[in-house]
N, C-alpha and C positions, 0 to 999 in steps of 0.2 A: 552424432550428437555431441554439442561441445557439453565441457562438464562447469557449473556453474560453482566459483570455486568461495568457498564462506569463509570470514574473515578471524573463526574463533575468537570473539567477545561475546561478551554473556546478552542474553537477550536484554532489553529495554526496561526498565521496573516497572509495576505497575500503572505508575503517575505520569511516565512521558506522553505526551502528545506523538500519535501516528497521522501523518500527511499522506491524503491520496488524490489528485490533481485528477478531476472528471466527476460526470455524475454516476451514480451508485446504479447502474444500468444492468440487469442480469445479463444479457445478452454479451452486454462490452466483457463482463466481468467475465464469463465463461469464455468467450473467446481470447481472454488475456492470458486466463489459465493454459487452456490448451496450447499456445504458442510457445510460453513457457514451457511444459511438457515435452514439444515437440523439440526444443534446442536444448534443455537442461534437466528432462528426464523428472522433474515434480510438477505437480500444480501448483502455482502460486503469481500472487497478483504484487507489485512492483507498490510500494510503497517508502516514505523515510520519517525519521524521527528525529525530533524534537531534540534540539542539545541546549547545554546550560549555554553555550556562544552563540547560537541562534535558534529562534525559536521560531512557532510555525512562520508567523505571518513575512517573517525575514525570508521564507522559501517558497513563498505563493509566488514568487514572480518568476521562478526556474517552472511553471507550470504555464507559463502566459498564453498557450493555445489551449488549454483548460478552461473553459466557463467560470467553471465550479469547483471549489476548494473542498474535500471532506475530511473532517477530521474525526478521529476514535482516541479511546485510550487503549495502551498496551494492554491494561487489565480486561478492559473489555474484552478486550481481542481472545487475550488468553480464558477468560469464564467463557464466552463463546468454543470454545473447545480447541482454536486457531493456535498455531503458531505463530512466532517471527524467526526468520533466518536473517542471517548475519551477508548479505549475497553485496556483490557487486564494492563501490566504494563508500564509506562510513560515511555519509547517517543513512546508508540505501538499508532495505529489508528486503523480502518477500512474506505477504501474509498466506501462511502454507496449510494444507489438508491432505491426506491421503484419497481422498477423492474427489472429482471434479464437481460434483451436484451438490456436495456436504460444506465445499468449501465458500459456493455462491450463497448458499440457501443461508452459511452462515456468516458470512460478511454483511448478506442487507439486512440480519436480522441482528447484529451488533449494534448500540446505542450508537449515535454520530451525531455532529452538527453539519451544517453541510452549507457555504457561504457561497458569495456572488466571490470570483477572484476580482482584485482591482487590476491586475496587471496582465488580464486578458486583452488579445490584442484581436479584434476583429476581423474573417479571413483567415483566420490560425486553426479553426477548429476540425 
């Protein structure tokens, strides 16, 4: 198991915008957990955020085999009882749970918007 190494910065404020490139699919979502799990030893689903230099729709096009763009807020994420981890290279996250059923059940139940991406590229999906 590689070990998934976090960047120690403080989590995201309430107000930023969280990016997650695909639809809010349970099936996709527990399978994204579990893979994680299976190389980095938690559940958690790959997400990024929002920065005052770029904001989301500047990062819909690093999703372009993505249909669908979904967006949350931190704060949501966090009253949904979620974490964000500091994982991979900044603006990356993971939204995390101690358990795999707890963490789907509460992502699709976190308030989102959820858009057509423009810069999906057909064949990419």
């Amino acid at each position: 198991m590689r070990q998934r190494l976090r960047r120690g910065e403080p989590a995201p404020d309430d107000a930023t915008v969280i990016i997650r490139g695909d639809e809010l699919d349970p099936d996709a979502l527990r399978a994204t957990a579990e893979d994680n799990h299976r190389q980095f030893g938690f559940f958690g689903i790959s997400v990024f955020a929002e920065t005052r230099n770029q904001r989301w729709y500047d990062r819909a096009e690093r999703f372009s085999k993505h249909r669908w763009i979904v967006l949350f807020t931190a704060g949501d994420l966090y009253t949904a009882g979620l974490a964000l981890w500091d994982t991979g290279q900044s603006p990356h996250y993971d939204v995390v749970h101690d358990a795999l059923d707890e963490l789907v059940r509460r992502i699709l139940a976190t308030p989102h918007r959820q858009y057509p991406n423009p810069f999906h590229e057909e064949g990419q999906s």
